[in-house]
C-alpha positions in Angstrom: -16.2 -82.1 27.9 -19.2 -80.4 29.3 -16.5 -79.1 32.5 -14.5 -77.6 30.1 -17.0 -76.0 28.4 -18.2 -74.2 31.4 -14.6 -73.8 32.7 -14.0 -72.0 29.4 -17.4 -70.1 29.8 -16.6 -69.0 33.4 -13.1 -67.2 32.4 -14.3 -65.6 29.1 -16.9 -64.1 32.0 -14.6 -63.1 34.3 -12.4 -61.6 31.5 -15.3 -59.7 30.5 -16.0 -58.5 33.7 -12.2 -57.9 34.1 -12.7 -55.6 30.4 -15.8 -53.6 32.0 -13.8 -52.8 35.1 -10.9 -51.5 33.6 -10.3 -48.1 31.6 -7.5 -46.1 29.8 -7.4 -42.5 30.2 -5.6 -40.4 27.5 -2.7 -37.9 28.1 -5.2 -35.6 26.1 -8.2 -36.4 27.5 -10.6 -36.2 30.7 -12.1 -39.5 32.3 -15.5 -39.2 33.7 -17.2 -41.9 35.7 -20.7 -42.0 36.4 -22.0 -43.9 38.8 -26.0 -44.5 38.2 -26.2 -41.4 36.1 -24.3 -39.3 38.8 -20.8 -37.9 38.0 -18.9 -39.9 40.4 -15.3 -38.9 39.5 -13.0 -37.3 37.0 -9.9 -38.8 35.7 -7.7 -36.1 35.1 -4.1 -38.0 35.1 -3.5 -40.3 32.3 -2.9 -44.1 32.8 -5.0 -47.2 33.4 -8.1 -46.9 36.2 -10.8 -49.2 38.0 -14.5 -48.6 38.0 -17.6 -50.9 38.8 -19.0 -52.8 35.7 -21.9 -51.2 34.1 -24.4 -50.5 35.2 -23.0 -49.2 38.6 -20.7 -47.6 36.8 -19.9 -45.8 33.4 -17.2 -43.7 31.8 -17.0 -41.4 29.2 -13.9 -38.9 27.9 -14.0 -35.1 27.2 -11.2 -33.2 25.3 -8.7 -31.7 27.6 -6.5 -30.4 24.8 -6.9 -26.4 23.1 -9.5 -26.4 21.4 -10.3 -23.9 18.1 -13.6 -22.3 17.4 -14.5 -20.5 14.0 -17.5 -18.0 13.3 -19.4 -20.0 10.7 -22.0 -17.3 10.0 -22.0 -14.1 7.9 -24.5 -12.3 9.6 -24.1 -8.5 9.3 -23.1 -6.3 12.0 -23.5 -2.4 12.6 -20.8 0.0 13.6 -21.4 3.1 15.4 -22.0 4.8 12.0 -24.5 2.4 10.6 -21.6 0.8 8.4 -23.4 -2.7 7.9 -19.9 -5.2 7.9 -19.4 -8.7 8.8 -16.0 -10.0 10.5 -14.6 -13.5 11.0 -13.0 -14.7 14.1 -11.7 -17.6 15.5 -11.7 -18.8 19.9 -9.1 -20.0 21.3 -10.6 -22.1 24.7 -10.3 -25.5 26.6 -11.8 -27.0 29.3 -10.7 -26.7 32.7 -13.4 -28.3 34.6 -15.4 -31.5 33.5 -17.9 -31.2 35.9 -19.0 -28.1 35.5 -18.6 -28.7 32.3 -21.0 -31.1 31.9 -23.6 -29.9 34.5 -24.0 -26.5 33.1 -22.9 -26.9 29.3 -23.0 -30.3 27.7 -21.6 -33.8 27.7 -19.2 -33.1 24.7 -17.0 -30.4 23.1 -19.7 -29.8 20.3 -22.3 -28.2 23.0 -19.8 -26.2 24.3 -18.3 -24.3 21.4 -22.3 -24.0 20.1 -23.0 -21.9 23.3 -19.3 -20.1 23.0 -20.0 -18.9 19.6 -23.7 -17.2 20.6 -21.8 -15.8 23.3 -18.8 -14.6 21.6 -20.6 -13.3 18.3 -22.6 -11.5 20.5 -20.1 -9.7 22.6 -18.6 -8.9 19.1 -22.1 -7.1 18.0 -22.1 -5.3 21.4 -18.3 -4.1 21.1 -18.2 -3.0 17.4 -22.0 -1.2 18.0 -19.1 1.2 20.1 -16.5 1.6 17.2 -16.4 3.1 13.3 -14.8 0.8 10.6 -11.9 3.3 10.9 -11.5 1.9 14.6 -12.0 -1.4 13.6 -9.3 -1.0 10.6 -6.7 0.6 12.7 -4.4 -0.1 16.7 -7.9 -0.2 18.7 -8.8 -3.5 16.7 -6.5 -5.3 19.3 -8.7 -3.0 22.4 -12.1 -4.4 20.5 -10.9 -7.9 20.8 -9.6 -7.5 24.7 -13.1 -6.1 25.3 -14.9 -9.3 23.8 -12.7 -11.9 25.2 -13.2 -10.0 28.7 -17.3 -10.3 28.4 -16.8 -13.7 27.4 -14.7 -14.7 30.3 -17.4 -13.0 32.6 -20.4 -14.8 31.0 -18.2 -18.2 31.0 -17.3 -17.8 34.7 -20.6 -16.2 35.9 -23.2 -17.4 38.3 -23.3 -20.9 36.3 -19.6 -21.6 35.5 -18.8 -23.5 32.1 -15.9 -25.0 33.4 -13.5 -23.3 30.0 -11.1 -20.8 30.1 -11.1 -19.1 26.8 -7.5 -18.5 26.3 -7.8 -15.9 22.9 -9.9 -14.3 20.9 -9.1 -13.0 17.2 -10.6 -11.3 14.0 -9.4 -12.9 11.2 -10.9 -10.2 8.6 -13.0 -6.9 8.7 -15.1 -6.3 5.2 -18.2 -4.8 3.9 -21.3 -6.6 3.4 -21.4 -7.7 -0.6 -24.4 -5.6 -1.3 -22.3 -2.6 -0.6 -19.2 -3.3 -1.4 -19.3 -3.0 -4.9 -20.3 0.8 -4.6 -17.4 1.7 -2.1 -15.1 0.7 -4.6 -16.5 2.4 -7.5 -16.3 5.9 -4.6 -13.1 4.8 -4.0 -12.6 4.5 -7.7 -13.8 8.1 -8.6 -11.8 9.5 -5.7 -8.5 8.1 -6.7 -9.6 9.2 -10.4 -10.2 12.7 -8.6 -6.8 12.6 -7.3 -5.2 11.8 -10.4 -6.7 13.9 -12.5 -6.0 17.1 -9.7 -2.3 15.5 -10.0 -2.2 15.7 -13.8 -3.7 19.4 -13.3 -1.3 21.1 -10.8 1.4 18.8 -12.9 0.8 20.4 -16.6 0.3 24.1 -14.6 3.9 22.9 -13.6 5.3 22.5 -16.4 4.0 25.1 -18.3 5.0 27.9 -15.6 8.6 26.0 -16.1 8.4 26.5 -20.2 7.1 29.8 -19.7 10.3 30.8 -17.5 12.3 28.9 -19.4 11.4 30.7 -22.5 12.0 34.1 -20.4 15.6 32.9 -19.4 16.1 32.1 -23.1 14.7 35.2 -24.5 17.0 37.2 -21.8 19.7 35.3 -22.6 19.2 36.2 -26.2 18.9 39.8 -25.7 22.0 40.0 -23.3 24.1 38.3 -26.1 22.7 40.4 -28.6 23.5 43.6 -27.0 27.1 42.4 -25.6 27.6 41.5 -29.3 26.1 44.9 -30.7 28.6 46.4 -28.1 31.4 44.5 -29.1 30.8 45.3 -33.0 30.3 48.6 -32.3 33.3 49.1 -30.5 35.2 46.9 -33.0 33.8 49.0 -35.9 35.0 52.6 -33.9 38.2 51.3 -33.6 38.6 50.2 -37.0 37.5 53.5 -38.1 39.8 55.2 -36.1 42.3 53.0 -37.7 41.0 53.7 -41.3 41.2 57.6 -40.6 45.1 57.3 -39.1 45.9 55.5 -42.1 44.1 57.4 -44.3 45.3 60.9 -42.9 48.9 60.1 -43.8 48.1 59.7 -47.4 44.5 61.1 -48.3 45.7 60.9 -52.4 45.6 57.1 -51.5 42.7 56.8 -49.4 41.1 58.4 -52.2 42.7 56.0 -54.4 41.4 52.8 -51.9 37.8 54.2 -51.4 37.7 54.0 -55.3 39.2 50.5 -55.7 36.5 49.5 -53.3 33.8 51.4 -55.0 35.2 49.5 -58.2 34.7 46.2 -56.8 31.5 46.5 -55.3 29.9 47.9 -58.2 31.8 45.1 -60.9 31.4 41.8 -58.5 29.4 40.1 -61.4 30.2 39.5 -64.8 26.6 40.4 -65.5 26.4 43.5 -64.0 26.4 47.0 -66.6 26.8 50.3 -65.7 25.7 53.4 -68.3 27.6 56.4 -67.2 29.6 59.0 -69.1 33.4 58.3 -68.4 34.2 61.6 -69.4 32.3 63.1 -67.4 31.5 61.5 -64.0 33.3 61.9 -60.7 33.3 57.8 -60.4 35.6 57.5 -63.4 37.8 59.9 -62.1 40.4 57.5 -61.0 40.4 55.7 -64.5 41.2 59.1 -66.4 43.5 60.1 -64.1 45.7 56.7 -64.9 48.4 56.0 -62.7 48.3 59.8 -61.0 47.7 58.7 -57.5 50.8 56.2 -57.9 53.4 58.8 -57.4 51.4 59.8 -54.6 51.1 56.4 -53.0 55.2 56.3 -53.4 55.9 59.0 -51.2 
């Protein structure tokens, strides 16, 4: 009993010896072994590796894969007017070398994007000290952000390497601090009111210099027709005078005799109207006392 107890003992040893010796590297990972605090080597194909038992030997794993770092802070920044903004961004890095890595950086990914924001949010302060907001609104936003990822790709790879390549760097957004932001809308508020309102201005000047010329037209077109009917009547009028005197040259008994048939009706269109003249005597009776005189005349 007591042999199988220490038979049993011996391989659960031996399989835990077996355990400390063996390791599994990721597809997406680095494998580091350190050998009495030492890096010793660095896994960089995945798949199952060997390694002395602690404490000879120890691994640990770093992240091999892209990683993404975002600006956590709102920290003002000053353009080369004064403008105070603040920006977010986001990195776009890995790391390429473990050992360096770890030597001049850290033992995870955490130290490393600490130290790449400093470095990045202060390549961003000395590149937009350069430009105006304009600039950073407009086509030289993407020349601003060439410019920081090419200092931080001289810092990462200077005289202490980090052992990252930082593949890209992007602003996200581009905004006044809050304190001020309020006020450039209410200027940008009064200058579209400004606009507006000059709109409205030359718009009613518009449209009254159209009335205005519109009334000219009308009052041209008035007089035109006016004096191309004037004309016409006129002529109208001649003509039917000339007419009238043909008619009435033939035959001036009966023109007489018409011109008081007229004057007749004119002066007795209403039942009401009264006339007090002497028939005997007045020249507008004439016709009337002289009976059917002008008749034999009108026969001829």
């Amino acid at each position: 009993m007591n042999r199988i107890g220490l038979i049993f003992s011996s391989l659960l040893v031996l399989l835990a010896l077996a355990s400390s010796t063996l390791f599994v590297v990721d597809q997406r990972q680095f494998g580091v072994v350190y050998a009495l605090g030492q890096i010793k080597e660095v896994i960089t194909e995945p798949g199952l590796n060997f390694k002395l038992p602690p404490p000879f030997q120890n691994v640990s794993y770093i992240d091999k894969r892209l990683l993404t770092l975002d600006s956590t802070d709102a920290e003002p920044m000053l353009t080369a007017e004064k403008q105070r903004v603040v920006i977010d961004w986001y990195v776009r890095w890995r790391i390429t070398e473990p050992s360096d890595y770890i030597r001049n950086v850290g033992l995870n990914e955490s130290a490393g994007a600490s130290q790449l924001n400093r470095v990045v949010r202060n390549a961003f302060q000395e590149e937009i000290n350069k430009r105006t907001v304009k600039e950073l609104l407009s086509l030289k936003r993407e020349a601003l952000m060439s410019d920081v990822k090419a200092e931080v790709l001289d810092k990462v790879r200077g005289a202490k390497p980090w052992g990252v390549d930082v593949v890209d760097v992007r602003i996200t957004r581009v905004d006044y601090v809050e304190a001020i932001t309020e006020s450039v809308y209410r200027r940008m508020e009064a200058e579209r009111k400004r606009v507006a309102n000059e709109l409205r201005s030359t718009g009613a000047a518009e449209g009254e210099k159209i009335r205005a010329d519109a009334d000219r037209q009308r009052e041209i077109t008035i007089a035109n027709a006016y004096r191309d009917a004037q004309k016409i009547k006129g002529e109208g009028d001649a003509e039917a005078a000339r007419i009238y005197a043909d008619a009435f040259g033939k035959d001036p008994q009966f023109a007489q005799f018409y011109r008081s048939l007229e004057a007749y009706k004119s002066s007795f269109a209403n039942k009401s109207d009264v006339m007090v003249l002497d028939p005997s005597g007045s020249e507008f009776f004439k016709t009337f006392r002289n009976g059917g005189g002008a008749a034999p005349a009108a026969k001829k």
